[in-house]
C-alpha positions in Angstrom: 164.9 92.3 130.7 164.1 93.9 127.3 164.1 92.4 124.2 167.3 93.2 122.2 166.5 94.9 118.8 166.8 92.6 116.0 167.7 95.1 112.9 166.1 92.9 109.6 167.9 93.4 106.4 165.6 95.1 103.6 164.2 92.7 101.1 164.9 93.6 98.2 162.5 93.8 95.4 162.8 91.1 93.3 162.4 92.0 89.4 161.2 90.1 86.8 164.4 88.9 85.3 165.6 87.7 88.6 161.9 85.5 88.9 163.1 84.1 85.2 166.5 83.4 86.0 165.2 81.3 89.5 162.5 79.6 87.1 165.0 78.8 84.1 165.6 74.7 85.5 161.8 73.9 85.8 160.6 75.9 82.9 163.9 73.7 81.0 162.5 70.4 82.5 158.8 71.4 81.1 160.1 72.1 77.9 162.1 68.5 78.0 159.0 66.8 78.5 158.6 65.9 75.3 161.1 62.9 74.6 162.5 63.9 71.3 163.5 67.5 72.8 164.8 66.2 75.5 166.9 63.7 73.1 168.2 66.4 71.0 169.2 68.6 74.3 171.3 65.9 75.6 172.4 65.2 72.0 173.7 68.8 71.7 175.1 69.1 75.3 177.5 66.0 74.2 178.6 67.2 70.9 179.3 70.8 72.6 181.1 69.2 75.4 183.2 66.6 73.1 183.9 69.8 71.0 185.4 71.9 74.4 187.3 68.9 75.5 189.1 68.4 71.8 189.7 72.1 71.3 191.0 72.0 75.1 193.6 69.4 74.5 194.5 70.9 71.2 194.9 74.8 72.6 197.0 73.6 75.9 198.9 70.8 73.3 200.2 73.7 71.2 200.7 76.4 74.6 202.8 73.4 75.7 203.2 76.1 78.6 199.5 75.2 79.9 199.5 71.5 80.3 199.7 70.9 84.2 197.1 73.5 84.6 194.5 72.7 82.4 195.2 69.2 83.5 194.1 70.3 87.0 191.3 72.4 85.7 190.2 69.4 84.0 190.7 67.1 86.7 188.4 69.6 89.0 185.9 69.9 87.1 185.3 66.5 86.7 185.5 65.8 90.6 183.0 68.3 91.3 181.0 67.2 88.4 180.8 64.0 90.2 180.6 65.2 93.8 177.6 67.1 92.6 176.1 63.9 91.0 175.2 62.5 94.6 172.7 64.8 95.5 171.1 65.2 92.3 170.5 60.9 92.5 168.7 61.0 95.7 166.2 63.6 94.3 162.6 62.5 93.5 162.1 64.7 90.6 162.8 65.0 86.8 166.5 63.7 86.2 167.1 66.5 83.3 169.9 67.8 85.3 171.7 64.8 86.3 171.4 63.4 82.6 172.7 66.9 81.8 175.7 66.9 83.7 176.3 63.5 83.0 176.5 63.9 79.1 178.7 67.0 79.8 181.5 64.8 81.5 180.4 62.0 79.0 181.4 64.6 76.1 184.7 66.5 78.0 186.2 63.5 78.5 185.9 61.8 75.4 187.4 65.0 73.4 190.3 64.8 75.8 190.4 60.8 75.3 190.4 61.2 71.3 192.8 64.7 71.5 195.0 62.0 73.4 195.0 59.0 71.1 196.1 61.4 68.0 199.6 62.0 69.8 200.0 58.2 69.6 
């Protein structure tokens, strides 16, 4: 019996930009090596995240149009926010990306929270 003929997809050449864009989390972890960077990355990542989740609650508040669906866009993102925390717990490396996403749902959901309180 002959061996069937197993046709191999080309590889592709791999450019430099792709090689950056593969290397972006570690050379970000390396970078937040230093505590005080790391501090003000996380810092940053909340305020920007508290900003998106006030200016989300004011936009759809005023659409009045938009509310169930950027309740579920919300809701979503925030599931798979967590579901993706699982994973990055059980890894043995830097936590930069779980603190990350963590101060990111910390942020969104305290702008919604506050954007809620101001109807009271």
């Amino acid at each position: 019996m002959a061996d069937p003929v197993v046709s191999e997809q080309p590889r592709f050449q791999q450019t430099q930009f792709q090689r950056r864009i593969s290397q972006a989390g570690e050379r970000l972890e390396t970078w937040a090596i230093n505590p005080w960077r790391r501090l003000s990355l996380l810092l940053l990542l909340l305020l920007g995240s508290f900003a998106v989740g006030g200016s989300l609650g004011t936009i759809t508040g005023a659409l009045s149009d938009l509310d169930p669906l950027a309740a579920l866009v919300v809701v979503l993102l925030l599931e798979l926010a967590t579901r993706v925390r699982g994973p990055l717990l059980r890894q043995n490396r830097d936590r930069l990306g779980l603190q990350l996403l963590d101060m990111g749902r910390i942020g969104l959901l305290y702008g919604l929270l506050l954007d809620g309180f101001k109807l009271l």
